[in-house]
C-alpha positions as CSV (number, residue, x, y, z in Angstrom):
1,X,0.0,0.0,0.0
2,X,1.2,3.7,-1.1
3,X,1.5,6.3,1.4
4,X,-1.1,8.5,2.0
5,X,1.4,11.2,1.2
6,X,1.8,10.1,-2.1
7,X,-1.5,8.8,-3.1
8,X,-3.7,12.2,-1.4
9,X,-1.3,14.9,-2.6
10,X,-0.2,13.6,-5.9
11,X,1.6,16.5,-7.8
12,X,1.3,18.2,-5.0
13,X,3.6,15.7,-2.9
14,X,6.2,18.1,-3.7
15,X,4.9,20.9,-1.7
16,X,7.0,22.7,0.5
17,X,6.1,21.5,4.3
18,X,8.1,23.6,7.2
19,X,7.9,23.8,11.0
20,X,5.0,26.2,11.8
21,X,7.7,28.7,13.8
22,X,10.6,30.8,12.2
23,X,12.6,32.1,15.4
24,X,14.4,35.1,15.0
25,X,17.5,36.2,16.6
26,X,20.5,38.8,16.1
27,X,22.7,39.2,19.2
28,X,25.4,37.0,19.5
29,X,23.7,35.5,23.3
30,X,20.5,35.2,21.6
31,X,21.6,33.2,18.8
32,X,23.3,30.7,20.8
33,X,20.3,30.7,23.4
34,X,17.9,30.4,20.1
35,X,20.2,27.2,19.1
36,X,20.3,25.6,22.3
37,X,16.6,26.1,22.6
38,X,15.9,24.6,19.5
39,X,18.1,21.6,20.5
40,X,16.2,21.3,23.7
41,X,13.2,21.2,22.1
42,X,13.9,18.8,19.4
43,X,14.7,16.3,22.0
44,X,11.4,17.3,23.8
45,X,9.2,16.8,20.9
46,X,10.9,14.2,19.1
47,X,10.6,16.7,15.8
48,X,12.4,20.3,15.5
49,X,9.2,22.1,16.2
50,X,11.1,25.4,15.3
51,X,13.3,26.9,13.0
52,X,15.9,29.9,13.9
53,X,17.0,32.5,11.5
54,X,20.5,34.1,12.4
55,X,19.9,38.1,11.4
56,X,22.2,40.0,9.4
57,X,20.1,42.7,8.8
58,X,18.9,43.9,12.1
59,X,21.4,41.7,14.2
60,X,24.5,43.3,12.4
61,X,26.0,47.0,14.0
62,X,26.8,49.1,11.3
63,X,30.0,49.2,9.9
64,X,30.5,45.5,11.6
65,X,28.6,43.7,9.2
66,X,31.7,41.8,7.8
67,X,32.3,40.4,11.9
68,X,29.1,40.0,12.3
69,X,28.7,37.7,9.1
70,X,31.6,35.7,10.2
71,X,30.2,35.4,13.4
72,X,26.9,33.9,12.0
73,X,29.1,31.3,9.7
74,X,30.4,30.2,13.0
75,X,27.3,29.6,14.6
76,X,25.5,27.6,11.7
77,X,28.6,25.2,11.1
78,X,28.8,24.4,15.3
79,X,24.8,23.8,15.2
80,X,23.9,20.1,16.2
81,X,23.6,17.9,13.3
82,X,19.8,17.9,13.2
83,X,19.3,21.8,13.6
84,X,17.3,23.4,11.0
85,X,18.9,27.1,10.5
86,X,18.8,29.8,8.2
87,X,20.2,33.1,8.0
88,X,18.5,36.1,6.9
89,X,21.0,38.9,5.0
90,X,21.2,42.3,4.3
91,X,18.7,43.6,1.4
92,X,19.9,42.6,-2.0
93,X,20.6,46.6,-2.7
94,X,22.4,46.4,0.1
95,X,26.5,47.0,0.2
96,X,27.0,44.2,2.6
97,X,25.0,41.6,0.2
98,X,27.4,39.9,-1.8
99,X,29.9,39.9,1.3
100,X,26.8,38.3,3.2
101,X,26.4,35.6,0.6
102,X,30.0,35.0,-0.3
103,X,31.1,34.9,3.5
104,X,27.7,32.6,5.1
105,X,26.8,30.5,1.8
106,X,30.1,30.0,0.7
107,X,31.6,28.7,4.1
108,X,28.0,27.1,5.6
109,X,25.7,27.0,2.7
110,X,25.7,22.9,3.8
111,X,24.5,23.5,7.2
112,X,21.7,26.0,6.1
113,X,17.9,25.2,5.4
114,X,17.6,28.5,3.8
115,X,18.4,31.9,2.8
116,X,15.9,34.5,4.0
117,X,16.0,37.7,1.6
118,X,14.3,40.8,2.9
119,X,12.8,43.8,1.3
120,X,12.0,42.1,-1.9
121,X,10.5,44.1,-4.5
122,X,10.3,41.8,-7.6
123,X,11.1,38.5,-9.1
124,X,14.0,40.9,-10.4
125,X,15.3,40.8,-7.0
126,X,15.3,36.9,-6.5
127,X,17.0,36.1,-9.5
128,X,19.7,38.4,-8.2
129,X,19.8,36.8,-5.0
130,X,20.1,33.4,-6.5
131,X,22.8,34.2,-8.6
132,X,24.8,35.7,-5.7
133,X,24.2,32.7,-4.1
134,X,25.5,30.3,-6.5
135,X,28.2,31.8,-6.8
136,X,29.1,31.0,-3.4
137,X,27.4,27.9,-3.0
138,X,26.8,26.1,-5.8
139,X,24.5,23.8,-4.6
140,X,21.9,26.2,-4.3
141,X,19.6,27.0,-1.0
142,X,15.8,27.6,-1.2
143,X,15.5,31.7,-0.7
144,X,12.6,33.1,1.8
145,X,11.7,36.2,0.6
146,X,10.2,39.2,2.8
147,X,7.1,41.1,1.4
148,X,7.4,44.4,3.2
149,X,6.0,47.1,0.6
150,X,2.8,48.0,-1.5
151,X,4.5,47.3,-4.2
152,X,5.8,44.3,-3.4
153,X,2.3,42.7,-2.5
154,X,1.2,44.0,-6.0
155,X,4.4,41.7,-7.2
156,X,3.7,38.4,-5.0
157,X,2.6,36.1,-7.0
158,X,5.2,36.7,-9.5
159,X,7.6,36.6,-6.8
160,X,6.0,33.3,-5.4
161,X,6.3,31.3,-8.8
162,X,9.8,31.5,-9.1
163,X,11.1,28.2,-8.4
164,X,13.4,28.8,-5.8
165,X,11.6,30.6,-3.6
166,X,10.4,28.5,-0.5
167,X,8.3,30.6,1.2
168,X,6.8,34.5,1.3
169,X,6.9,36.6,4.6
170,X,4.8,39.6,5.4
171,X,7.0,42.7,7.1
172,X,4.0,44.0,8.6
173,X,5.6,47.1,10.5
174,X,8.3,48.5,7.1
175,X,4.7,47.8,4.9
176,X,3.2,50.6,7.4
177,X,5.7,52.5,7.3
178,X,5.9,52.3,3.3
179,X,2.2,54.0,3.9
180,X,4.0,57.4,4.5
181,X,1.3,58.0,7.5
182,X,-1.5,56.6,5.4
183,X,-2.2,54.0,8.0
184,X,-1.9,54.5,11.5
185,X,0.5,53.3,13.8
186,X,-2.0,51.1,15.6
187,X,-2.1,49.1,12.8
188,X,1.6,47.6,13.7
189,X,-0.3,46.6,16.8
190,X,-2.5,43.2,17.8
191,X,-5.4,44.8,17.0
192,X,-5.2,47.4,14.1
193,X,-3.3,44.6,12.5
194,X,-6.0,42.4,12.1
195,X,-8.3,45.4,11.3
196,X,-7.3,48.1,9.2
197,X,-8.4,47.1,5.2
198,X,-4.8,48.0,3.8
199,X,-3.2,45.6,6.0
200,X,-5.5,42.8,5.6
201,X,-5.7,43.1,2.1
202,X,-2.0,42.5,2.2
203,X,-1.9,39.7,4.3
204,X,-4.4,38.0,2.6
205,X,-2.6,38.5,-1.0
206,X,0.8,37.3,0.4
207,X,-1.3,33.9,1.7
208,X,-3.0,33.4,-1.6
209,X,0.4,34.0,-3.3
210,X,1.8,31.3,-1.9
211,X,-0.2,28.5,-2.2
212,X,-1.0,29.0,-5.5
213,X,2.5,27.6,-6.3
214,X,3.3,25.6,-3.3
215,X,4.7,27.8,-0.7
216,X,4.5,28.7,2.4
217,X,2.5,31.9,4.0
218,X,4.5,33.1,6.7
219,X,2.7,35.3,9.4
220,X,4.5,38.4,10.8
221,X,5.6,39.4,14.2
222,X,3.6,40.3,17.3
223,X,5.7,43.4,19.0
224,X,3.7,42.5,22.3
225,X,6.4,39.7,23.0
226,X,5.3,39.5,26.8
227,X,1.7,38.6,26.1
228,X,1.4,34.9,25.7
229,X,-2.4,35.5,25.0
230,X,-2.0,38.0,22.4
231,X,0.7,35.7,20.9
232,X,-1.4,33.0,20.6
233,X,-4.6,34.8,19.7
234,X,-2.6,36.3,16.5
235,X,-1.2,32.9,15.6
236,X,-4.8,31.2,15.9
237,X,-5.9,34.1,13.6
238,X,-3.6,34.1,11.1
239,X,-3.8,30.4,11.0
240,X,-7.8,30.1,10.9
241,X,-9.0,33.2,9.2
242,X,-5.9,34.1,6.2
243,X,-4.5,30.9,5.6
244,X,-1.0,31.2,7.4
245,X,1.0,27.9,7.9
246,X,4.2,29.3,9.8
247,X,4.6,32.6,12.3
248,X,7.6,34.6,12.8
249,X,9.0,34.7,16.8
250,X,11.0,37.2,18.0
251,X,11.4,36.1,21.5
252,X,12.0,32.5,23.4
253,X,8.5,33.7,25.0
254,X,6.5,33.1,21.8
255,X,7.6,29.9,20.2
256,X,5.1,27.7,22.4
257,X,2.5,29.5,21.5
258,X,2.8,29.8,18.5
259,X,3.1,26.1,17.6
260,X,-0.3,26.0,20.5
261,X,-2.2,27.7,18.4
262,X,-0.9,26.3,14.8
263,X,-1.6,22.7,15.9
264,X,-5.0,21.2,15.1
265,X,-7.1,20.3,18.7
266,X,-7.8,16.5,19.6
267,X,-11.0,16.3,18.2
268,X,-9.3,17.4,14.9
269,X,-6.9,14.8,15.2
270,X,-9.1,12.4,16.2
271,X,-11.6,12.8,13.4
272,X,-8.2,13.0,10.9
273,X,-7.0,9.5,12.2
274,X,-10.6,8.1,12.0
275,X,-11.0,8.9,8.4
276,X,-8.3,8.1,7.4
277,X,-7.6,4.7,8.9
278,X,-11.0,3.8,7.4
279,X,-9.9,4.8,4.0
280,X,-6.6,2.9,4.3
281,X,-8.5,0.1,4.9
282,X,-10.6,0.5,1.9
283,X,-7.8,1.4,-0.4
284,X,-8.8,4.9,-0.9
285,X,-11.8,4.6,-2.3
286,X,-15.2,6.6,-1.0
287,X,-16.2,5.8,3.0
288,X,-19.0,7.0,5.1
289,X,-18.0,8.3,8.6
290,X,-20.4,10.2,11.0
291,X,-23.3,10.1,8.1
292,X,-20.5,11.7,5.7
293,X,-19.1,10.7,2.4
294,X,-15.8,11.2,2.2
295,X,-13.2,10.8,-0.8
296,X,-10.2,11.9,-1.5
297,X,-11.1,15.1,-1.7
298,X,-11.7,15.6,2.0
299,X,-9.0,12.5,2.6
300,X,-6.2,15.0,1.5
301,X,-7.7,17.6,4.2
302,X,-7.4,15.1,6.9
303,X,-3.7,14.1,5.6
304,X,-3.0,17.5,5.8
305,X,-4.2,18.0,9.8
306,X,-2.2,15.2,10.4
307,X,0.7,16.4,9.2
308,X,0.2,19.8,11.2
309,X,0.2,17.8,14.2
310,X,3.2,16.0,13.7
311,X,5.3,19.3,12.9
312,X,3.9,20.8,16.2
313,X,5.5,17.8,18.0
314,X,1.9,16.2,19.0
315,X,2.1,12.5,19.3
316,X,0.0,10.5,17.4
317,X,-1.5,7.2,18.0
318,X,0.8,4.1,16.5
319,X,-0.8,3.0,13.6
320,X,-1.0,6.8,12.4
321,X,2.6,7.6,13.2
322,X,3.9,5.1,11.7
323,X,3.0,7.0,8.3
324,X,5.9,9.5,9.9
């Protein structure tokens, strides 16, 4: 018998699947705190339930950018063997780019899951941070790309269907700012995020973006780093209501809920393992469950919760996990 990987998703086997949390970290104690964590973690879940970005671009002083590259290339080549890291550089206008690329690809680019690339404004701009990366690598990395202007939103599918672009990430608080005053500052907030019609619309073009060509939706940042609840609350949201499938943290404080409120509830699970044990057993074709048909249509949703729980490090029962 297939897996139900294979026989649900089809062409779409190939679609890009990554933990549900992107942690973010700059400062040289953060970064090694951010690894560690992750490491601890791993073990606790029995999955890495997180990824961590090393940041160039906020994380570096000016006019140490060259030290502080070196010092990221350090800390991705001493990661444990299982770590999932990436590093995010400096804009590709930047004058620190290439050095970014030649010095952290060109030393590390085989510990690294990916290349984040901020403050992209076209498909112009990922071609020209692949080719800086080949050079350096020639192996190649999948690029995450940062969607942090009007224009750029009006770009994203473009930017989405180049194939080596991974995932798209909204910059909510440089997309305000791009506004020139437009939209208030409350809408950088928990609230006036998930309310003003500018932002939203953004969010919501950034999702659809991505999964029309397999990608993945990554949610921005919550400033209020301290509030659990609002943490949480924002994750739930931008899983439930715009389609996100990963969330940026910015503080140890926020991975835990974020991968709480991206991971499906038992009933969901429960339901997802009924189903689809049932159509194991009768090779795939149509079932009834509950007074429901179900086929492979609704199958493939079930696959899909299943596979939510197991990146948010939720154990599932034996016969389902052994499809892991």
């Amino acid at each position: 018998m297939g897996h139900p990987r294979d026989i649900l998703l089809g062409a779409q086997a190939g679609a890009v699947a990554l933990p549900v949390c992107d942690h973010y970290s700059g400062v040289e104690a953060r970064m090694r705190k951010s690894l560690q964590l992750q490491a601890e973690m791993t073990q606790e879940f029995g999955a890495c339930v997180f990824d961590v970005t090393l940041d160039c671009e906020d994380g570096a002083p000016v006019g140490g950018e060259a030290e502080h590259a070196q010092l990221v290339t350090e800390l991705a080549l001493a990661a444990a063997p299982a770590a999932r890291v990436g590093v995010r550089v400096h804009p590709v206008d930047h004058p620190a780019f290439e050095a970014d690329m030649a010095q952290i690809a060109g030393h590390a680019g085989h510990r690294l899951s990916y290349i984040m690339i901020p403050k992209v404004e076209s498909v112009e701009d990922v071609k020209r941070a692949e080719a800086a990366l080949l050079r350096s690598y020639t192996k190649g990395l999948p690029l995450q790309v940062l969607i942090e202007s009007p224009a750029a939103v009006q770009r994203a599918f473009d930017i989405a269907a180049h194939p080596c672009v991974q995932s798209l990430s909204f910059g909510l608080m440089d997309f305000v700012s791009a506004h020139g005053g437009a939209i208030p500052a409350e809408g950088m907030g928990i609230a006036g995020q998930f309310s003003h019609p500018l932002v939203l619309r953004a969010k919501l073009e950034i999702a659809s973006a991505a999964h029309a060509f397999g990608k993945v939706p990554s949610h921005n940042v919550v400033t209020e780093f301290n509030d659990a609840d609002a943490v949480r609350n924002a994750a739930r949201r931008a899983a439930r209501e715009f389609g996100y499938t990963r969330m940026w943290s910015i503080h140890p404080n926020q991975i835990r809920p974020i991968l709480q409120a991206f991971a499906p509830d038992e009933q969901q699970i429960d339901t997802a393992c009924a189903i689809l044990l049932a159509a194991a057993r009768a090779d795939w074709a149509p079932i009834s469950h509950g007074g429901a048909l179900h086929d492979r249509a609704s199958y493939r949703h079930f696959w899909q919760v299943l596979e939510r729980a197991h990146a948010t490090g939720i154990a599932l029962t034996g016969e389902v996990q052994a499809w892991f």
